[in-house]
C-alpha positions in Angstrom: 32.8 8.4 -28.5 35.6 9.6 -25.6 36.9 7.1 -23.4 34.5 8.0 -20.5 31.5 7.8 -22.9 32.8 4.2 -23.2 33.4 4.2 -19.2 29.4 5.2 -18.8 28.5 2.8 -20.8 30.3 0.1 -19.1 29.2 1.2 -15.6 25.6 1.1 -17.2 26.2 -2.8 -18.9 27.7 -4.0 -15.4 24.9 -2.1 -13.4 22.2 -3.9 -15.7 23.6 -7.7 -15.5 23.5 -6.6 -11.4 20.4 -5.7 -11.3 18.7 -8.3 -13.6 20.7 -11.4 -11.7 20.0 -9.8 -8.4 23.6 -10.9 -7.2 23.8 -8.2 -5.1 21.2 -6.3 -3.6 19.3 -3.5 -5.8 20.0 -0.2 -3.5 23.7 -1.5 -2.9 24.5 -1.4 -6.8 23.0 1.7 -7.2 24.7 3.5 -5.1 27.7 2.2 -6.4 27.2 4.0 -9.6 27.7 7.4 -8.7 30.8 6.0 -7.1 32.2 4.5 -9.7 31.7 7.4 -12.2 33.8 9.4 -9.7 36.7 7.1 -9.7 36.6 6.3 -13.2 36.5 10.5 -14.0 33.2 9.9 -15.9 31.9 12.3 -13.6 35.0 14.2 -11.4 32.8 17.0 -9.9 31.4 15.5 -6.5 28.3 17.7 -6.9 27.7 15.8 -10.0 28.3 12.7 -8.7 26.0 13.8 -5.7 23.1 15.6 -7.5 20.2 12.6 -6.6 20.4 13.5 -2.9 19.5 16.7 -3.9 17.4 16.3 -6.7 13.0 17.9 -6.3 12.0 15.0 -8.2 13.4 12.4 -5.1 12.5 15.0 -2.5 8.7 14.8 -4.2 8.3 10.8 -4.0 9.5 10.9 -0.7 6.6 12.8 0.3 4.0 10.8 -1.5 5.0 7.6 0.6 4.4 9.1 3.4 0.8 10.8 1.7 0.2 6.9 0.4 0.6 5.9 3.6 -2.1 8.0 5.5 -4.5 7.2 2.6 -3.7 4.2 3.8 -3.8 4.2 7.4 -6.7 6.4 7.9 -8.7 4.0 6.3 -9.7 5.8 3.0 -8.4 2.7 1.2 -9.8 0.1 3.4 -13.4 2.1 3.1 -13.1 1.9 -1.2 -12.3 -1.9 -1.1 -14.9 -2.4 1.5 -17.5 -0.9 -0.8 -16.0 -3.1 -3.7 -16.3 -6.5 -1.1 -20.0 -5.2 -0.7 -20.9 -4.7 -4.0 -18.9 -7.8 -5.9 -21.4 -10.5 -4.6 -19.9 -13.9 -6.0 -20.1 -12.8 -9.7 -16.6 -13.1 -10.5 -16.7 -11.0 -13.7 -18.6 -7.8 -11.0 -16.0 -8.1 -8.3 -12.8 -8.3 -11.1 -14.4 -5.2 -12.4 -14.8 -3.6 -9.6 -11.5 -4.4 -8.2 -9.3 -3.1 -11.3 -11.5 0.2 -11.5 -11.0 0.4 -7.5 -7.1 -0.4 -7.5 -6.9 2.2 -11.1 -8.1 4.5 -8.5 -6.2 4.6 -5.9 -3.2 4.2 -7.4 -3.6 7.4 -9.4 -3.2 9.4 -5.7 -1.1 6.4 -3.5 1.9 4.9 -4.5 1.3 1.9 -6.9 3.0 -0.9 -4.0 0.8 0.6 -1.1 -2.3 0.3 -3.2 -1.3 -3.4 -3.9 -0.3 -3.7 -0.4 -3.9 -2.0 0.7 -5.9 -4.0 -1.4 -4.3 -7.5 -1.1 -5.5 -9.1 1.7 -9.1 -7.7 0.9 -9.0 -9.3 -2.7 -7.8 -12.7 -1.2 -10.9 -12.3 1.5 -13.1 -11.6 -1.1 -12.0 -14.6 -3.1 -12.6 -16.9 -0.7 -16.1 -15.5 0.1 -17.3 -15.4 -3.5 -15.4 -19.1 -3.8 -12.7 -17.7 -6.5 -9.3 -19.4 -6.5 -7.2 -15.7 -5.5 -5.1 -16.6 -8.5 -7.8 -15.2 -10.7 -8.1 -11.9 -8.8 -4.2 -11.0 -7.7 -2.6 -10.9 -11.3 -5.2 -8.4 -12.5 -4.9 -6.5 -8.6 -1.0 -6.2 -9.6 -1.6 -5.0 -13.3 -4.1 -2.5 -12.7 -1.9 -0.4 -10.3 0.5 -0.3 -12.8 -2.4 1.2 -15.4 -3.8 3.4 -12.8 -0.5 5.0 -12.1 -0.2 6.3 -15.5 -3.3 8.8 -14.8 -1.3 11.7 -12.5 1.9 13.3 -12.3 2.1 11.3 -8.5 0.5 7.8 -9.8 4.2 6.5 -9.8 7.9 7.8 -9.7 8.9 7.5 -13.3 6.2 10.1 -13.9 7.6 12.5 -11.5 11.1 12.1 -12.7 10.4 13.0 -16.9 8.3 15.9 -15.3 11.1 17.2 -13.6 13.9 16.3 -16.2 11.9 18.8 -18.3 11.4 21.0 -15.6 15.3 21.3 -15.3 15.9 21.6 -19.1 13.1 24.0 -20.2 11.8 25.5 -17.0 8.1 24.8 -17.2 7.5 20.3 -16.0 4.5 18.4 -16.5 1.5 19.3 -14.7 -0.8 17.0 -12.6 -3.0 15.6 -15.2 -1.7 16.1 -18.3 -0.7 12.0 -18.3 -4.5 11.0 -18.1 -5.0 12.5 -22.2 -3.3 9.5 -22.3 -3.5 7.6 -19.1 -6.8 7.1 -19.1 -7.3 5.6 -22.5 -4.3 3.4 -21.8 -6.1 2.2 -18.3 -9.7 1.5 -20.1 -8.3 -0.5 -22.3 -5.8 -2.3 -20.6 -8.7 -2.7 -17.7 -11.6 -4.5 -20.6 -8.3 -6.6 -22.4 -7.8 -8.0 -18.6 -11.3 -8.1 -18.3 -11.6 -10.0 -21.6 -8.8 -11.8 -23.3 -6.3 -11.4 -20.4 -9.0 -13.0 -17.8 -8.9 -16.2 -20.2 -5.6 -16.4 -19.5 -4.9 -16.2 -15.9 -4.0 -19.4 -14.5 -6.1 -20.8 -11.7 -3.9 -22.3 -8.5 -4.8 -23.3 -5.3 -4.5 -20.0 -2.9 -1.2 -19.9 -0.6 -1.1 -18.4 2.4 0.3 -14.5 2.5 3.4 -15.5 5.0 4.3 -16.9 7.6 1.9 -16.8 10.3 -0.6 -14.2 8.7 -4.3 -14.6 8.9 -6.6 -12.4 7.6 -8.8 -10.5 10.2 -12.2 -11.5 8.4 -11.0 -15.4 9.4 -9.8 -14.9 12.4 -13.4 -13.4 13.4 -15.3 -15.9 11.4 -13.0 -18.9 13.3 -13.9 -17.7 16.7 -17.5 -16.7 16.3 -16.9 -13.1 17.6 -20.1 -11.6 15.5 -22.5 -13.7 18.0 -20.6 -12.5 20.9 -19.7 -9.1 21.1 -22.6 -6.8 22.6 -23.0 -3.6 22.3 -24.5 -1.4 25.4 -26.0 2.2 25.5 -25.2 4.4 28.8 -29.0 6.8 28.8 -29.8 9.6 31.3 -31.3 6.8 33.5 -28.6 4.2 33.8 -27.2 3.7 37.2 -23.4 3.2 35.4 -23.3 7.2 34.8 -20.3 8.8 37.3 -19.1 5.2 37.8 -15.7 4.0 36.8 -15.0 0.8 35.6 -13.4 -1.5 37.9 -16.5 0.3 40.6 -19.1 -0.7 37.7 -18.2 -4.7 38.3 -18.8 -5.4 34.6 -16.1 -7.7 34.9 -16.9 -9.3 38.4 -20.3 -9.5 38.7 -21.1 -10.0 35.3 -18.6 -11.6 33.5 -17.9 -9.1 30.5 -14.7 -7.8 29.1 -15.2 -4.1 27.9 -13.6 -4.5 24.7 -14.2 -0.7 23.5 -15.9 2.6 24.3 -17.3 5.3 22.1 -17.7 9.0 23.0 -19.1 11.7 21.2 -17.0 14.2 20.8 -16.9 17.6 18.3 -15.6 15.7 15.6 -17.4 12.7 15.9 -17.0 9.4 17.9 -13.9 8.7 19.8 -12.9 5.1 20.4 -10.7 4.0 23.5 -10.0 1.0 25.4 -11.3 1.9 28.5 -8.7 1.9 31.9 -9.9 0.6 35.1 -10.3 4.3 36.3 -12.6 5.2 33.4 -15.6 7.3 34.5 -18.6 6.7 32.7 -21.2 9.3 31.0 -24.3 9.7 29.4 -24.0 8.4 25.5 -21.1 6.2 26.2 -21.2 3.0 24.0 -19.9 -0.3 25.4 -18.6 -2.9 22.9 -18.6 -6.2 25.7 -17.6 -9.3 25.2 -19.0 -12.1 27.5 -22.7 -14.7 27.9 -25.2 -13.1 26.3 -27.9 -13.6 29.4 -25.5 -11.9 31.7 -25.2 -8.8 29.3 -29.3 -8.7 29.3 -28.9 -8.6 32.8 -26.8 -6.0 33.3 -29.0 -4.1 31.2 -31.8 -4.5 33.3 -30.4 -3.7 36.4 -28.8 -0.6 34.9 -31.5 0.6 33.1 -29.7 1.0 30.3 -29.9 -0.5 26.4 -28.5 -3.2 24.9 -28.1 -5.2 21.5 -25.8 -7.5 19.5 -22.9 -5.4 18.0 -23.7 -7.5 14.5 -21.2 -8.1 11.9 -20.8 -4.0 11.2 -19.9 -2.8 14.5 -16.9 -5.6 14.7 -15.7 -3.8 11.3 -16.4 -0.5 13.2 -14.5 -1.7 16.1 -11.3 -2.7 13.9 -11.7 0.4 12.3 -10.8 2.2 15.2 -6.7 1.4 15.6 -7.6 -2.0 17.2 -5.9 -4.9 16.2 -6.8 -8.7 16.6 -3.8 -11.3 16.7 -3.8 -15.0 17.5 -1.5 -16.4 20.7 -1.0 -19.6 22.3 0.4 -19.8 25.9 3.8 -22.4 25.9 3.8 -25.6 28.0 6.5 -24.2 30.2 4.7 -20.5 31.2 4.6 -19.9 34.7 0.2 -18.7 33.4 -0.6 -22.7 33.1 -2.9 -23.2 35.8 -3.7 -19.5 36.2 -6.8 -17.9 35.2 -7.0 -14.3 33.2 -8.4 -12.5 36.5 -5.6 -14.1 39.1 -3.1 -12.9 35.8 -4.2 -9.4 35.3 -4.3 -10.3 31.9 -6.2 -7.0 30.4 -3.7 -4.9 33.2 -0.6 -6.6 32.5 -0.1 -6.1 28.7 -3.4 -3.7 27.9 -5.0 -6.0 25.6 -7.8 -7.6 25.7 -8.7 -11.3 26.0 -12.0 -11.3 23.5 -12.3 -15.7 22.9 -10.4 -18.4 23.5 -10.1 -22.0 21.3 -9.4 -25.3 22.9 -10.3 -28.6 22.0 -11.1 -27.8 18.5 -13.7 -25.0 19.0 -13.7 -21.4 20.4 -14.8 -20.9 24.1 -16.5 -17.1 24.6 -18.1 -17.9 28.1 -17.0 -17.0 31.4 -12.9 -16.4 30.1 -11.6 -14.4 33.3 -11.8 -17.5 35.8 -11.1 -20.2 33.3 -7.7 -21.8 34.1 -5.3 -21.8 31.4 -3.7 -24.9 29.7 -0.7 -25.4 27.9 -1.7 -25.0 23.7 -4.8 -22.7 24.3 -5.2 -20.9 21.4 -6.2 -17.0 22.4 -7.5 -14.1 20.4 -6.6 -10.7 21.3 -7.4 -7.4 20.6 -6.4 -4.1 21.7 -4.1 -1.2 19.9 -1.3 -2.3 18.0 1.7 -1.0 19.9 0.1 -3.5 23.4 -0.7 -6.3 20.7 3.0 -6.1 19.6 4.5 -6.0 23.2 2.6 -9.5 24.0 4.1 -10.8 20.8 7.7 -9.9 22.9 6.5 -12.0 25.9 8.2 -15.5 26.0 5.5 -17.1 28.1 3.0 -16.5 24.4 3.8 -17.7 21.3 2.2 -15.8 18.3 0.6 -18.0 16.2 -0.9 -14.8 13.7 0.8 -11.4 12.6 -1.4 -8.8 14.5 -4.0 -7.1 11.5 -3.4 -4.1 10.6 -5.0 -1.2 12.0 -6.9 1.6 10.8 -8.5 4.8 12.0 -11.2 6.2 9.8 -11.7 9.0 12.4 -8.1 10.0 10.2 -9.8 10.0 7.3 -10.7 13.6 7.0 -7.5 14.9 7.7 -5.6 12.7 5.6 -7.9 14.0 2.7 -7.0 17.2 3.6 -3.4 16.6 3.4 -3.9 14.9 0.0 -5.6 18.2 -1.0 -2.9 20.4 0.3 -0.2 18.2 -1.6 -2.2 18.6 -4.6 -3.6 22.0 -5.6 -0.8 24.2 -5.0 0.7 22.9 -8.1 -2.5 23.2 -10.4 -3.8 26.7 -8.9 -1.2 28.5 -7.8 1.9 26.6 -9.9 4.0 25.7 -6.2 6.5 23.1 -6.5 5.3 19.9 -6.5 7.8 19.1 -4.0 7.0 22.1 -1.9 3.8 21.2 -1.6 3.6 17.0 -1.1 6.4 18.0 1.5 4.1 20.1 3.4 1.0 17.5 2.9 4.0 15.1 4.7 4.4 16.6 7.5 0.9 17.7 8.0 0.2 14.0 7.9 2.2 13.5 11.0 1.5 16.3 12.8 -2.4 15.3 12.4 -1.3 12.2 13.6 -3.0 10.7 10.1 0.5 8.9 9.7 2.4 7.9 13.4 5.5 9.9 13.6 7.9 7.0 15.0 6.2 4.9 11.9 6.9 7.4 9.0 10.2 6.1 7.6 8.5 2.4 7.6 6.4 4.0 4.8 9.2 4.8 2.3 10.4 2.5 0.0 14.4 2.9 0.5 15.3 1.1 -2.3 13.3 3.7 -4.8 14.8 5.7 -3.5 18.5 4.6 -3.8 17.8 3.8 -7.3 16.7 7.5 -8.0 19.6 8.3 -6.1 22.1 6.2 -7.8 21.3 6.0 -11.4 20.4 10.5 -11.3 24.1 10.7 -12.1 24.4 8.3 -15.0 21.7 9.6 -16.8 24.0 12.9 -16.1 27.2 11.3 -17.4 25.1 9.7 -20.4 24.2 13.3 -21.3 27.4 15.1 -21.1 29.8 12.5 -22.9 27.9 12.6 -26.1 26.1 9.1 -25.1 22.0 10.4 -25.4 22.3 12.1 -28.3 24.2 9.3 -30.4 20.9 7.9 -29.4 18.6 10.6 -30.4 20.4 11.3 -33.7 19.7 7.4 -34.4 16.5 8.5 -34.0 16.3 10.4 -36.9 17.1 7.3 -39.1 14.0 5.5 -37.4 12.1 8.7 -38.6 12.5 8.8 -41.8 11.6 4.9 -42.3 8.7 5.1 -39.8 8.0 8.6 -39.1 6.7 10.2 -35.7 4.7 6.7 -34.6 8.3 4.6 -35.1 10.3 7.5 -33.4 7.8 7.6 -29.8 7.3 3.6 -30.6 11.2 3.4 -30.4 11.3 5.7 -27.3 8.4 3.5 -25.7 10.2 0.2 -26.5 14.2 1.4 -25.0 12.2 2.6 -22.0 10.2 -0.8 -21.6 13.3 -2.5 -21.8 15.6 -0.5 -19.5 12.5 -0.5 -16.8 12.7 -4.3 -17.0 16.5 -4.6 -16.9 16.9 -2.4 -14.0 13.5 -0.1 -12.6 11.5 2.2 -14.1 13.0 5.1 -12.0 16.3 4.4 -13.4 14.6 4.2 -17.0 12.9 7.8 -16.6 16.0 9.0 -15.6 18.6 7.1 -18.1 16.4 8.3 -21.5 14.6 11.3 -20.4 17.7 13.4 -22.5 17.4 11.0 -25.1 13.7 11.8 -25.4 14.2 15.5 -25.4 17.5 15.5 -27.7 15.3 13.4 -30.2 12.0 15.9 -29.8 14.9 19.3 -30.3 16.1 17.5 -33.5 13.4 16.3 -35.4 11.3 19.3 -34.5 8.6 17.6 -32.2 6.6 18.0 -29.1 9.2 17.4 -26.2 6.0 16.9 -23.9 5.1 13.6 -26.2 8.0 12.3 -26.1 8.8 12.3 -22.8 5.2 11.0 -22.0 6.3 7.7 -24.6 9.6 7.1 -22.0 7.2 7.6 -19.2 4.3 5.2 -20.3 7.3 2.4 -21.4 9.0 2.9 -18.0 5.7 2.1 -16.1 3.6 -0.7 -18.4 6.1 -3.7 -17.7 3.8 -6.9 -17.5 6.0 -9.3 -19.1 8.3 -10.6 -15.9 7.4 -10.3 -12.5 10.5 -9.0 -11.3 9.8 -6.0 -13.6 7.7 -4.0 -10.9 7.3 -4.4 -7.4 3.5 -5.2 -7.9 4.1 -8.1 -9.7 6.4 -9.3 -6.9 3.9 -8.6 -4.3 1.0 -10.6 -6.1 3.6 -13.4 -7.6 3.9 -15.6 -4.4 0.3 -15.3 -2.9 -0.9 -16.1 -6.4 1.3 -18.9 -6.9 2.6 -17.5 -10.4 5.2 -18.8 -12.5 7.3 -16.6 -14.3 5.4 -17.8 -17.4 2.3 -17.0 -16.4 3.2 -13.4 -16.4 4.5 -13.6 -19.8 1.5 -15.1 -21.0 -1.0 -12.4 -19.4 1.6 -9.3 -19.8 2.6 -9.9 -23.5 -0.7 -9.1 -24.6 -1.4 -6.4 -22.2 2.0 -5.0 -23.3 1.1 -4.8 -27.1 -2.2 -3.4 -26.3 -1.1 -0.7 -23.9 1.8 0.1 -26.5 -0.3 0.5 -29.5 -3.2 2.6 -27.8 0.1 5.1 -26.4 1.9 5.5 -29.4 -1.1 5.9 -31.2 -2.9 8.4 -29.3 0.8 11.0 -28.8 0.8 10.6 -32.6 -2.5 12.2 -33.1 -2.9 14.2 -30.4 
């Protein structure tokens, strides 16, 4: 080998050790590669060095955060793991089913870290409902993103990269399906072994809490008894509260209710608002109130118009709506001790809403605007995100709960739309997959599916850097003779082992890689190696690159091998162990049933 082949390789080592010891942060060391390889001469061209910013492939998974993340905040996600919360019962066996074929789902079409993200707080609600320790649920959660990636060409970013390592060395990539020959197999399986053996040997631990502060939703609405004591009112063509605004209506001063919500038909269905004191009523409005129940009943009657209680779907309806609920206490030294909501302005003041407030050990609902405030009272809140985060700013409130996340199902359409746009260019019409997710993107925010001052939240930045970073030593590997010393060792594993060692060899180097570093930089480090081996022993380039890409993404072993496993590790309370246990049987499952299948097929 030349000096610089010997350089590579080096840079390569030291970027491993870095990455595995997590001495330095991961998107710091990568960038530091293409760095290095310029002042070492590995790589002396600065367009070489330079070619990840540029790259489709990087262009591409930036696009499907931001597509993952109006799946996400539309509510498509939150309605599929509803229906699994619905159908799961207590059967623990049902709702693990359901939850893997759910998550295997979603993260075919979302990023496999949003689905996990998604889905996490709903698996841990649904644990404690059915009475499941979350430990039995989260570890499976975290595994079967990483299976349902492996069914599209967007499931996950080591996909994306083979398909356009090929694209840039034959002309013609991947298309959007042609992993789930494979995929899908590999996620059945892997799906009954966790269902099976691998649900054996999940631990059982005592659930921790998700952070800092964070409550789930579903608690905070069970804690504070809001299902008994939201209402839900009717404006007909009789009732006197047509034309009227509402601070003229007295809802709030006669009655005693807080307007939490109104609905409005419009052409595309009902639009939800949190109602200003100027707000002019109309025939077919819907009132979500909070207050006494008798005083509600009597506003009914002597506005002729209908009532009922909202029950325990129209509070799901309401937080489905870009509402969110959070949880503050008011400090012993605010100048609002003494003060009641009305004399405050509360609602006025930070455009939230005062829904129930604990003290003493139990919620109080009744007659909230003129009750004076005292320091530790406990308050819950709800209103649009942006208000709920400017009263977590105040210094007179302390917040004792992350807001919730918010949702907007009226989104939904048009973020299926988007999806669509991103992904049948490529299969009709053969449009650049980058091209097209691109323009799904930016519909996303123009459609207002994804918030436009909240897109760059969405994208994982460190991905990204190591695409970024490790594109040009895959390049360096290539051009100083470094992939095909590989490949041609290849050809000695061939004629031992034949075509299932050569693609079990290329699955294996790519497993281990993915773990050492991420399985971007794998896909992008023995992607030539893959193609150099299938030019020299005469085989399908397609199969082999599909063995580096199904090694890259099935790492179950360690949890610091994927980002899912690191989501699930700490709310789960797993041990590094625990992984092994679970993973190292999933691994040689998932291995066998790959290599296996682009043998024969």
């Amino acid at each position: 080998m030349t000096p610089h082949a010997w350089v590579t390789l080096a840079i390569m080592a030291i970027a491993a050790v870095l990455f595995i010891t997590r001495i330095v942060r991961l998107e710091i060391v990568a960038m530091c590669i293409p760095i290095s390889l310029y002042l070492t001469g590995a790589l002396p061209n600065v367009p070489d060095v330079l070619s990840g910013f540029g790259n489709h492939a990087v262009i591409a998974i930036g696009a499907v955060f931001v597509l993952s993340a109006g799946i996400e905040e539309s509510g498509v996600a939150a309605w599929m793991a509803r229906g699994v919360q619905r159908a799961g019962g207590s059967s623990e066996s049902r709702i693990l089913a359901l939850v893997c074929s759910a998550v295997a789902i979603l993260s075919a079409f979302m990023s496999n870290a949003a689905t996990v993200a998604v889905l996490l707080p709903v698996v841990i609600s649904l644990a404690r409902r059915a009475g499941i320790p979350a430990s039995r649920l989260l570890m499976p959660l975290g595994y079967a993103a990483i299976l349902g990636g492996n069914l599209t060409l967007i499931g996950t970013s080591s996909n994306l990269l083979v398909s356009d390592y090929l694209m840039r060395t034959t002309g013609t990539g991947l298309n959007m399906f042609e992993f789930a020959m494979v995929g899908i197999p590999i996620c059945v399986v892997g799906i009954l072994y966790l269902l099976t053996v691998g649900r054996k040997l999940v631990p059982t631990h005592s659930e921790r809490r998700l952070g800092p502060g964070s409550v789930l939703p579903e608690q905070l609405v069970t804690d504070y008894g809001l299902v008994s004591n939201i209402v839900r009112l009717r404006i007909g063509r009789a009732s006197d509260l047509i034309g009227k605004t509402l601070s003229d209506s007295g809802l709030g001063r006669d009655y005693k209710l807080a307007v939490l919500a109104v609905t409005r038909r419009g052409n595309f269905g009902d639009k939800w608002s949190m109602p200003s004191p100027d707000y002019v009523f109309k025939r077919g409005d819907e009132l979500y109130m909070e207050g006494p129940e008798v005083e509600a009943w009597r506003l009914a009657e002597e506005s002729h118009s209908r009532i009922g209680l909202a029950g325990e779907h129209s509070v799901e309806k309401f937080l489905d709506h870009g509402f969110a609920l959070a949880e503050v206490s008011i400090s012993s030294r605010s100048d609002m001790v003494g003060k009641s909501l009305r004399e405050l302005d509360f609602r006025g003041t930070f455009g939230v809403s005062v829904i129930s407030l604990w003290r003493d050990g139990k919620p109080v609902t009744h007659e909230l605007a003129d009750l004076p405030m005292q320091p530790g009272d406990a308050m819950l809140l709800a209103g649009p995100l942006n208000k709920v985060h400017d009263v977590e700013r105040n210094s007179d409130l302390l917040m004792l709960s992350r807001p919730s996340e918010t949702r907007d199902f009226s989104k939904a359409p048009f973020a299926l739309l988007c999806l669509a746009v991103a992904l049948v260019p490529p299969l009709a019409f053969d449009v650049p997959l980058a091209m097209s997710a691109l323009l799904g993107a930016v519909l996303m925010i123009i459609t207002g599916a994804v918030p436009a001052d909240r897109a760059g939240r969405f994208m994982e930045w460190r991905v990204l850097a190591m695409i970024v970073g490790t594109i040009p030593l895959g390049l360096a590997l290539e051009r100083h003779g470094v992939a095909n010393l590989v490949a041609n060792a290849f050809g000695g594993i061939h004629d031992v082992l034949g075509v299932p060692g050569v693609l079990g060899g290329l699955y294996l180097i790519s497993a281990v890689v993915s773990i050492t570093s991420s399985n971007a930089a794998a896909a992008v480090i023995i992607s030539p190696v893959a193609i150099m081996t299938a030019q020299n022993l005469g085989l399908g380039v397609s199969n082999t690159l599909l063995a580096v890409a199904f090694g890259c993404s099935c790492a179950f072993i360690v949890p610091f091998a994927h980002q899912c496993n690191l989501m699930v590790a700490t709310p789960g309370g797993y041990r590094t162990k625990d992984f092994a246990r679970v993973g190292a049987g999933l691994s040689l499952v998932v291995a066998v049933v790959a290599v296996a299948l682009l043998t024969y097929l």
